[in-house]
N, C-alpha and C positions, 0 to 999 in steps of 0.2 A: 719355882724356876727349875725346869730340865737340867741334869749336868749336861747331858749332850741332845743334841738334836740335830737331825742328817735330814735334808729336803732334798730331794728332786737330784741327787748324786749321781753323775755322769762320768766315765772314766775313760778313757780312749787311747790307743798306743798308736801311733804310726810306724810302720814298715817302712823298707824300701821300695817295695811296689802296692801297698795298702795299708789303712789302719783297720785296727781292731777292738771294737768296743767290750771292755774288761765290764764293765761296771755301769747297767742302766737303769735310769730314774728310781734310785733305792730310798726310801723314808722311813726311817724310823725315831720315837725319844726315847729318852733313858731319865728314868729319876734320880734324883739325885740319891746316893747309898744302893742302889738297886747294880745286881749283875748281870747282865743282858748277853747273852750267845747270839754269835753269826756259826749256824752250821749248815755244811755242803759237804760236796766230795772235792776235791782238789781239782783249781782250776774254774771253782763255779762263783770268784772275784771277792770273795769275805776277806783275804789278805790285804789286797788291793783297795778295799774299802780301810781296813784298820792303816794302810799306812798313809792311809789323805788324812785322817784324825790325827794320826800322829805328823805330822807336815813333813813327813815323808817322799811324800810324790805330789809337788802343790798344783799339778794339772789334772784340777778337774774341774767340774761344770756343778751349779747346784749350791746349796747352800750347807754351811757346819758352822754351827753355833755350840760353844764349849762352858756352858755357865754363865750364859748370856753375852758371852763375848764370841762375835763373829769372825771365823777364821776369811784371810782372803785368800781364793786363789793366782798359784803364780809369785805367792811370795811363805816365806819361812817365818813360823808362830817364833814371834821374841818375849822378852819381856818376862813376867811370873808365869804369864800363863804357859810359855817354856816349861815353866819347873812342873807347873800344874798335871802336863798330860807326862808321861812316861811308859815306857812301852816294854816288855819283857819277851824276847825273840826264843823261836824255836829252836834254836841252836846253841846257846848261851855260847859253847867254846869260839865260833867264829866271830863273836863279839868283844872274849874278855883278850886283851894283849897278850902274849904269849910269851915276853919278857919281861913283862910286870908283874910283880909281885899281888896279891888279893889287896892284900895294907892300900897300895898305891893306885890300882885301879880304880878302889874306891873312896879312896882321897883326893883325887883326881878333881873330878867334880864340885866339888866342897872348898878345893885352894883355888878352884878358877873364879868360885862365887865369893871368896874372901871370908871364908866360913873359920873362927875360930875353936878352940878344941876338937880338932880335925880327927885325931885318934879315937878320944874318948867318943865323938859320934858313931867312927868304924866300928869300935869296937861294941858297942849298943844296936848298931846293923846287925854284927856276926850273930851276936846272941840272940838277937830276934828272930832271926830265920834257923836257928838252928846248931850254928856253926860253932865249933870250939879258938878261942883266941889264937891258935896256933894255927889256924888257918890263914889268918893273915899273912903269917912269913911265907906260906908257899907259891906258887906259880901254879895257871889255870892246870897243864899236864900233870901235877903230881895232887889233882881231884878228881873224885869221881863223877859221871857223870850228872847225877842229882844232887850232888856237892856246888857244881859250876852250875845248876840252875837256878842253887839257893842264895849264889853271888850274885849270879842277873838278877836275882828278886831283891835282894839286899841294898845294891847300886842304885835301881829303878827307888826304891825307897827311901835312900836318905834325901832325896832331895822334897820330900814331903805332897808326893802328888796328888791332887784331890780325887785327877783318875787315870787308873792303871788299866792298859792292852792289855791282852794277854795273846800272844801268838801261837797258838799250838806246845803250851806251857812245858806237857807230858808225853808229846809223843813220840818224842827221842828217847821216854826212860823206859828202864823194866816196870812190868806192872807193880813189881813189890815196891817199887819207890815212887811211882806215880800218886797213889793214895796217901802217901806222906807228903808232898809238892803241896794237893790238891787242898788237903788239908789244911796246913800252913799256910795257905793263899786266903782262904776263909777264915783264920783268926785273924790273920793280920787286919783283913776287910775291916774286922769290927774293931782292932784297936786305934786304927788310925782313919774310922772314918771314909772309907774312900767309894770310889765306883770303880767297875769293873767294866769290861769287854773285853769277851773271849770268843775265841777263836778256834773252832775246834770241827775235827769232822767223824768227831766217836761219841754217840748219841749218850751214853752213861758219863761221861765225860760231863754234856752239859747237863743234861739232869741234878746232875750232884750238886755241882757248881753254882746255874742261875733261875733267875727268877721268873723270867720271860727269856726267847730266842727265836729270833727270825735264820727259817731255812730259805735257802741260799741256789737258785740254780742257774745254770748259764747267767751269772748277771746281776739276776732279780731276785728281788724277794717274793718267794712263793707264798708264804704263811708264816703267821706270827703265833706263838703258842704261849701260852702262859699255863701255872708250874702244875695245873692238872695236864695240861695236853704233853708237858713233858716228862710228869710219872709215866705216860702211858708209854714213852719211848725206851723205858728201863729192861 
């Protein structure tokens, strides 16, 4: 069984005076464990695809099956399979609350699900991605910028996803801290089992990263490569 499978993906915005189709008839699967790249240049709809997976934007056309469970259009993924998909944005700071502590943003989640030893899980987050326990008493502004990406990976993770977005993970960081993210995304991959989809439009990026990736233009998928055709983009 695929973890994800994308048919016939249609995505469309209406205007004021027109709509405009983001996203046409895209199909791709992903295996299950496998990291799979959407790459383009910005604006060529791989965003727009990652956030109908994540039930994001549930107007689209086409079908998404997520481990054999079909998502529907027009309404919002509940359930486990909620916890299942999880999604890590390019921005992490416009994400994390701004008056919430680390501790509590990422406890957050965990007391809505009725999850006990709330702490002890956070604190097995921090460590995972990185992070020193004193992290948690702070607030997103007093982190650095690859600090607050290791929180969005950290959050996205305690809730035990089988598969992880990735949005443009690194390209708000410096490069010296990109290779540390990039890294720590691929251990985690293997300690907890998961899938991946990333999102990226810096060809070394996905190289590193995945296994297979479909490029990305106005729309469509142009070509799917697999991990010879993406040595060759190094």
């Amino acid at each position: 069984m695929n973890a994800l499978s994308v048919s016939d993906l249609s995505i469309s915005f209406s205007g004021a005076r027109q709509s405009f189709t983001a996203v046409r008839s895209v199909s791709f699967d992903i295996a299950s464990g496998e990291t799979f790249g959407l790459i383009g240049q910005s604006g060529c709809g791989k965003t727009t695809v990652l956030r109908a997976i994540a039930g994001l934007n549930t107007s689209w056309q086409g079908a998404i099956s997520v481990f054999g469970a079909p998502l529907q259009a027009g309404k919002k993924i509940a359930g486990s399979l909620r916890d299942n998909i999880q999604m890590v944005f390019q921005d992490p700071y416009s994400s994390l609350h701004p008056r919430h502590s680390i501790m509590r943003i990422l406890g957050e989640p965990l007391s809505l699900r009725g999850t006990k030893d709330i702490d002890a899980q956070v604190q097995t987050a921090l460590d995972q991605v990185g992070l020193p326990a004193a992290a948690g008493r702070r607030y997103p502004h007093q982190l650095s910028g690859g600090q607050r990406q290791r929180v969005a990976i950290a959050r996205a993770l305690l809730l035990r996803p089988k598969l992880l977005l990735l949005d443009e993970p690194t390209s708000a960081l410096d490069v010296s801290v990109q290779a540390g993210i990039l890294n720590l995304l691929n251990d985690l991959k293997e300690l907890h089992a998961m899938t991946f989809v990333l999102v990226s439009h810096d060809p070394g990026v996905v190289a590193h990263m995945c296994d297979r990736a479909a490029i990305m233009e106005k729309g469509s998928i142009k070509q799917i490569l697999d991990r010879d055709g993406l040595s060759s983009m190094r």
